[in-house]
C-alpha atoms as a printed R data frame, in Angstrom:
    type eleno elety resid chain resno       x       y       z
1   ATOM     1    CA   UNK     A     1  30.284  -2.961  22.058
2   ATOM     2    CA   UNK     A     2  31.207  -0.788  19.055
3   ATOM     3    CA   UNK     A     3  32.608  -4.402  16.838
4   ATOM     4    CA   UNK     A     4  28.960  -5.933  18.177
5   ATOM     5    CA   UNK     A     5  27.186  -3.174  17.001
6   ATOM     6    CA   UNK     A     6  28.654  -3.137  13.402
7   ATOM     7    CA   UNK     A     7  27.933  -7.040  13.269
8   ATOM     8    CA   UNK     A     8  24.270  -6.587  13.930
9   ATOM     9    CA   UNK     A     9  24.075  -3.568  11.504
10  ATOM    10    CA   UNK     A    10  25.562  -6.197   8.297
11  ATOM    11    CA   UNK     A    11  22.418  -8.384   8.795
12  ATOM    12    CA   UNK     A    12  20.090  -5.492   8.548
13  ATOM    13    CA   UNK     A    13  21.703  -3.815   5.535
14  ATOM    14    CA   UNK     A    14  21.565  -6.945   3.729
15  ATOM    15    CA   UNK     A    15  17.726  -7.092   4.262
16  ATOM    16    CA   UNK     A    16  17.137  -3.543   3.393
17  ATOM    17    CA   UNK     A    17  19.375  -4.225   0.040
18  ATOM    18    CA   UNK     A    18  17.036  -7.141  -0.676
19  ATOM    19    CA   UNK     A    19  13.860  -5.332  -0.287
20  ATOM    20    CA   UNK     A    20  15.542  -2.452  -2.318
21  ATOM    21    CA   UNK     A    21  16.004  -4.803  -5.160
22  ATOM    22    CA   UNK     A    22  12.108  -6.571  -4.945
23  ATOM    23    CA   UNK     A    23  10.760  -3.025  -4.762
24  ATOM    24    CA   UNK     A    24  12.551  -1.477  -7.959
25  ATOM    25    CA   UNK     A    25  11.998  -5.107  -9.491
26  ATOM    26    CA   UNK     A    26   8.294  -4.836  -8.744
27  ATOM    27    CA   UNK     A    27   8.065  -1.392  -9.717
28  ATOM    28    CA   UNK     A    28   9.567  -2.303 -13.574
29  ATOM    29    CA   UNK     A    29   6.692  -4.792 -13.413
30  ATOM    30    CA   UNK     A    30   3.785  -2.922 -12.521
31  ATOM    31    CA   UNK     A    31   4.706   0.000 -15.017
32  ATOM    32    CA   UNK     A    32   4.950  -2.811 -17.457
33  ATOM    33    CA   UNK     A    33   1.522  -3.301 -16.700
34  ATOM    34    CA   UNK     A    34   2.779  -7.032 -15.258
35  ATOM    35    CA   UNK     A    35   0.687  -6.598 -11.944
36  ATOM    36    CA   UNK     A    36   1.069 -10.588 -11.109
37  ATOM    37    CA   UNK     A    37   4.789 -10.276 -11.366
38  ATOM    38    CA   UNK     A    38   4.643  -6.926  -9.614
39  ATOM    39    CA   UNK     A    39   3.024  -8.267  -6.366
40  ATOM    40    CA   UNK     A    40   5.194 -11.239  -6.159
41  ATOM    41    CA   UNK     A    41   8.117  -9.394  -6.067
42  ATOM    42    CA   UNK     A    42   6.649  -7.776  -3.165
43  ATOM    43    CA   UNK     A    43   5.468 -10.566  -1.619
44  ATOM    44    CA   UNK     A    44   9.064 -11.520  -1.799
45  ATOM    45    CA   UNK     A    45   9.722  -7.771   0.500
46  ATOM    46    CA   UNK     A    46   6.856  -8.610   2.984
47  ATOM    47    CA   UNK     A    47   8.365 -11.874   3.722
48  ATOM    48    CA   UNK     A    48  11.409  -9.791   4.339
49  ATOM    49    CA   UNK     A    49   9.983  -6.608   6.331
50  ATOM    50    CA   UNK     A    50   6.735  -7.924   7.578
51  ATOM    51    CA   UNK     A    51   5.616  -5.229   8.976
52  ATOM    52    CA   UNK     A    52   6.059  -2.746   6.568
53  ATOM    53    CA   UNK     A    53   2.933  -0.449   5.797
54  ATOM    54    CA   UNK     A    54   4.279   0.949   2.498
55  ATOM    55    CA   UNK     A    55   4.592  -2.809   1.156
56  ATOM    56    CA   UNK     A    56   1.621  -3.706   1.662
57  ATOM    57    CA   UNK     A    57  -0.076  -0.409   0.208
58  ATOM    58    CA   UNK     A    58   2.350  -1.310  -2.978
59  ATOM    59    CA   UNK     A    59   1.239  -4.946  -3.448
60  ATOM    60    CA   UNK     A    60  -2.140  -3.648  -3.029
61  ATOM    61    CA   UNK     A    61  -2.142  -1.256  -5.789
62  ATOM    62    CA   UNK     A    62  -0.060  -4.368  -7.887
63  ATOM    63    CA   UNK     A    63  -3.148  -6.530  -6.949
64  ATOM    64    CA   UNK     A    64  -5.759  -3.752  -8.246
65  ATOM    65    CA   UNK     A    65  -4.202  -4.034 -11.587
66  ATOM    66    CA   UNK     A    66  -4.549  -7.748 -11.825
67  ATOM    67    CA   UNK     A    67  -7.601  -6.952 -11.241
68  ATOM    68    CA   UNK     A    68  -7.794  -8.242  -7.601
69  ATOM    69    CA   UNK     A    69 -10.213  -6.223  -5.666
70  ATOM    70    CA   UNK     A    70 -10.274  -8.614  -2.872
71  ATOM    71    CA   UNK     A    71  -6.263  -9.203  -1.976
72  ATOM    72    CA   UNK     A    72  -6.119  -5.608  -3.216
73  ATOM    73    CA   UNK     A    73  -8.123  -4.302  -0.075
74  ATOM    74    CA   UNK     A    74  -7.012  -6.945   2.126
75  ATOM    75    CA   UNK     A    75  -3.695  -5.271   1.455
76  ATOM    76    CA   UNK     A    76  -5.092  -1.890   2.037
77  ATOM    77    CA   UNK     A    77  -6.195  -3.090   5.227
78  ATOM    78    CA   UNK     A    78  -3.408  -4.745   6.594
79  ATOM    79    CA   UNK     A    79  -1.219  -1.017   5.745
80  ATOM    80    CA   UNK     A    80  -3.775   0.682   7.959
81  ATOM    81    CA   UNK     A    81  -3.538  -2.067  10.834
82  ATOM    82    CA   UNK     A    82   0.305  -1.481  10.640
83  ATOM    83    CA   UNK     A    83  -0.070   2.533  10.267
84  ATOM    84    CA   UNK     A    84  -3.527   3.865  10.826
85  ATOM    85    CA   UNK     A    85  -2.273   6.917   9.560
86  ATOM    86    CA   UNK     A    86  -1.616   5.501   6.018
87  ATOM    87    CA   UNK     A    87  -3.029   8.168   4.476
88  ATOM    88    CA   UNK     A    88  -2.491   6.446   0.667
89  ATOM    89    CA   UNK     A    89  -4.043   3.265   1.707
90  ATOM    90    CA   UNK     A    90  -6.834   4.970   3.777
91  ATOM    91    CA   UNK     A    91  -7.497   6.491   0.421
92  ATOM    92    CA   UNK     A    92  -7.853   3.463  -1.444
93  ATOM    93    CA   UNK     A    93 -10.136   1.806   1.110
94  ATOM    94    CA   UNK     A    94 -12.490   4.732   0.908
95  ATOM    95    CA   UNK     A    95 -13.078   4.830  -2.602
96  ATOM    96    CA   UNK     A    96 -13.066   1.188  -2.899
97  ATOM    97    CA   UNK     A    97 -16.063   1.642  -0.319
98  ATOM    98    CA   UNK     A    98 -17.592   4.348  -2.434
99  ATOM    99    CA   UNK     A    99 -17.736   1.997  -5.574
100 ATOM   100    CA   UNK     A   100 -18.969  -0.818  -3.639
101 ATOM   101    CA   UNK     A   101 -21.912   0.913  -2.153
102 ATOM   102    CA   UNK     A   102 -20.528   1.977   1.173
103 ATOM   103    CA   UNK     A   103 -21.169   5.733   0.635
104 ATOM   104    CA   UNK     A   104 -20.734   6.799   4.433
105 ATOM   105    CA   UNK     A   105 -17.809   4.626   5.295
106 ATOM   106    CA   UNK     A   106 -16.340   5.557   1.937
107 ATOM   107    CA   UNK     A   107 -16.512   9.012   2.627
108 ATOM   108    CA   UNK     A   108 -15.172   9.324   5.985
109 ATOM   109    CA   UNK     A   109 -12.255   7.552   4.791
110 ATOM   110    CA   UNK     A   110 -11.719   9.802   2.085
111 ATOM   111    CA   UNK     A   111 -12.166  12.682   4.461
112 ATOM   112    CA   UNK     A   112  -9.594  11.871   7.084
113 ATOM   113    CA   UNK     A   113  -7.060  10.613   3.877
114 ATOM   114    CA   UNK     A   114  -7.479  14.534   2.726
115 ATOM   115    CA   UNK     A   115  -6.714  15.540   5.838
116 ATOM   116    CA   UNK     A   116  -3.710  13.454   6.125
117 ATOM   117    CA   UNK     A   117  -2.551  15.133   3.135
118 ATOM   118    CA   UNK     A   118  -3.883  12.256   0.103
119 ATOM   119    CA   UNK     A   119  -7.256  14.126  -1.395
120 ATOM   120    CA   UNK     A   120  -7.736  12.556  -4.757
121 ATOM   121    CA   UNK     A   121  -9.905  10.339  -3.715
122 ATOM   122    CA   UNK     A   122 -11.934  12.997  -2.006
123 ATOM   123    CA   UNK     A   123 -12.419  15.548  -5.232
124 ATOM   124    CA   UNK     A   124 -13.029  12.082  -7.068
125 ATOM   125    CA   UNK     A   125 -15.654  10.963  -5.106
126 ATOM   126    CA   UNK     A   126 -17.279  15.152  -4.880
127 ATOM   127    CA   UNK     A   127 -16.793  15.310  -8.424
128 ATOM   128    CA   UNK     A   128 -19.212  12.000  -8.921
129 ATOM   129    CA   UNK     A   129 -21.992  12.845  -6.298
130 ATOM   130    CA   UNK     A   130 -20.965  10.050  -3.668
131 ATOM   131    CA   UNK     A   131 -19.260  12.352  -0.861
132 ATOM   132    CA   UNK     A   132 -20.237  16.224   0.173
């Protein structure tokens, strides 16, 4: 049990040092300002670790500096499907509503994401008159 256990842990470690290296690759990218390069390296670390909130909230933020609204939210979305409690990406989607029109939505989001502990969004969105 012990030598099976060890072989199934090598497969895993391999995957994790693979998404290490698309996440610091993508990371060099976006802070190069290289948002297209940035969210196909983690494209790369989705195809990898599918369901993995946090890489989807990343290539999100890579696609909002394209600009990409759309794929941007989509991404935003699919973080919250994975992890309601996303509070970074529940963020996001709230003031993304706010912009678009979507005051009420927008705000409850932005609410709850302060509450999970993310409220920059929230004194944002107070600060410009679109959320009490």
């Amino acid at each position: 049990m012990w030598k099976h256990s060890m072989t199934s842990a090598k497969p895993l470690r391999k995957i994790h040092n693979a998404v290490g290296a698309y996440i610091a690759k993508a990371s060099c990218f976006y802070l190069a300002g290289k948002g297209k390069e940035a969210a196909q390296s983690y494209t790369d670390a989705i195809k990898l670790l599918p369901d993995n909130a946090d890489l989807y909230f990343m290539r999100g933020n890579a696609y909002k500096q394209i600009p990409l609204p759309d794929g941007a939210m989509e991404d935003f979305l699919k973080a919250l499907a994975i992890n309601p409690d996303h509070a970074s990406a529940l963020n996001n989607v709230g003031a993304a509503r706010g912009r678009e029109g979507k005051k009420e939505q927008g705000c409850e989001d932005l609410k709850r994401a302060c509450r999970l502990g993310v409220c920059i969004g929230q004194e944002w969105a107070t600060k410009e008159g679109l959320c009490k």
